[in-house]
N, C-alpha and C positions, 0 to 999 in steps of 0.2 A: 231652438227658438231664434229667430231673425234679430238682427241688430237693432233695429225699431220699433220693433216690439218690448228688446227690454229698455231700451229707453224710456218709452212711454210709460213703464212702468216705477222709473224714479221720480220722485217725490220730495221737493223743500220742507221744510220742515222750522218751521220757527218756535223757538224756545226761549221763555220768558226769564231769567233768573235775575237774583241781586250780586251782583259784582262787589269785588274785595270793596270798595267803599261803599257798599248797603247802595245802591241805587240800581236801580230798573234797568237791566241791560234787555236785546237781545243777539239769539244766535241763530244763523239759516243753519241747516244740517241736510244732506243729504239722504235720503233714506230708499229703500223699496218696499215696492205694497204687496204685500202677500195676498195670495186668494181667501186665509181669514177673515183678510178684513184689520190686523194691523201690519205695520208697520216696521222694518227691522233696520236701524241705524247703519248707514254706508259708508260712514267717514269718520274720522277720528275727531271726535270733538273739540274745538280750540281754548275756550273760554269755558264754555257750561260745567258745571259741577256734576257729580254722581252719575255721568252718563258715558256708555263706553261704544265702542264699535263691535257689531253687531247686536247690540239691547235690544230688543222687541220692545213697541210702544205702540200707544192708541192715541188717534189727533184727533183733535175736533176742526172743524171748517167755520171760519167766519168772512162773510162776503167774499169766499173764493183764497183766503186763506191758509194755508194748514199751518195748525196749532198743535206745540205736546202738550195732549191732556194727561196722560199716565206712562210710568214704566211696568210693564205687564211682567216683562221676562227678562234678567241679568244674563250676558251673555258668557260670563267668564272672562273675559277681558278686563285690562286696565288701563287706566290712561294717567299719563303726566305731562307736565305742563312744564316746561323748559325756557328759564332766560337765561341770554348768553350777554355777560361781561365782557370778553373777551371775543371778537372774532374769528381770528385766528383758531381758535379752538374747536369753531361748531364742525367743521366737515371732520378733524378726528373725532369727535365724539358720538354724531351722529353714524359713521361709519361702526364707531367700537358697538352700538346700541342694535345696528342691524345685525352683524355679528353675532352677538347673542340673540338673537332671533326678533326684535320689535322693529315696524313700521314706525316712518315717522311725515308728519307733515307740516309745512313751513310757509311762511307768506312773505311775498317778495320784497328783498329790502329790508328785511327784519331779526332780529334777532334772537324769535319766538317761536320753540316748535313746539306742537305735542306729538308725542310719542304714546305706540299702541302696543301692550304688552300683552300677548294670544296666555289663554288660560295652561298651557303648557309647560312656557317659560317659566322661571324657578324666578321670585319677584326679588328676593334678595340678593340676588347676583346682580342685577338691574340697580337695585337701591347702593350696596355696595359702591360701584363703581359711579352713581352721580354722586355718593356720599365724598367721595375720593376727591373729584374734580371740585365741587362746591368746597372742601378745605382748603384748593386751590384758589381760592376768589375767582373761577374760571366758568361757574354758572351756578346760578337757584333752581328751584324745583319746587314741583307742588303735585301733590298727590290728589290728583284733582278726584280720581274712582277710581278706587283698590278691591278688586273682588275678594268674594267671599274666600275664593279656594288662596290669596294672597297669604 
């Protein structure tokens, strides 16, 4: 398939949720459209809750839009949500996290990554070793969607 073609076929995605202080957030998400008809998550979600990279999902469209209306399909992935305390820390830590096998994604300037754990990886290895470092006062974590296979 041509480079332009798969483009055309990525897809924003905006998702409604309530943020750690109960208020009305949202999140764009990148996603691709399947010939079904939904939708399957392309990027590692930053903020959103219960939602992982590759999830299958159905949108709804308002005025040109696209909305998450539902999670149809878990994809066995997980994701967490990482602040960093400490600067000096994120590039070993994120390096230790690809290591054992997880993506990670991060916003410029910032302190805050999420990290994508493939339904593979063994999640306790993963939790272990932020377990480790957060004793360190060297970062928090949040388990933002733990699959079912976790």
């Amino acid at each position: 398939m041509c480079q332009e073609k798969q483009e055309q076929m990525k897809v924003k995605v905006v998702v409604v949720y309530k943020d750690l202080e109960d208020k009305i957030s949202e999140e764009s998400i990148w996603t691709e459209k399947l010939e079904n008809g939904y939708y399957r998550i392309d990027n590692i979600p930053f903020y959103v809750p219960n939602l992982a990279y590759n999830d299958l999902i159905a949108i709804e469209e308002d005025e040109g839009i696209f909305y998450f209306a539902d999670l149809i399909e878990r994809s066995g992935h997980s994701t967490i949500q990482i602040i960093f305390f400490k600067e000096n820390e994120i590039e070993y830590t994120l390096s230790n996290l690809e290591k054992l096998g997880c993506a990670w994604e991060g916003m410029k300037n910032q302190a805050y990554f999420s990290v994508d754990i493939p339904p593979n990886i063994n999640y306790l290895v993963i939790k272990e070793f932020l377990d480790e470092q957060a004793a360190k006062d060297m970062l928090d974590y949040k388990e933002s969607c733990l699959s079912e296979k976790q």
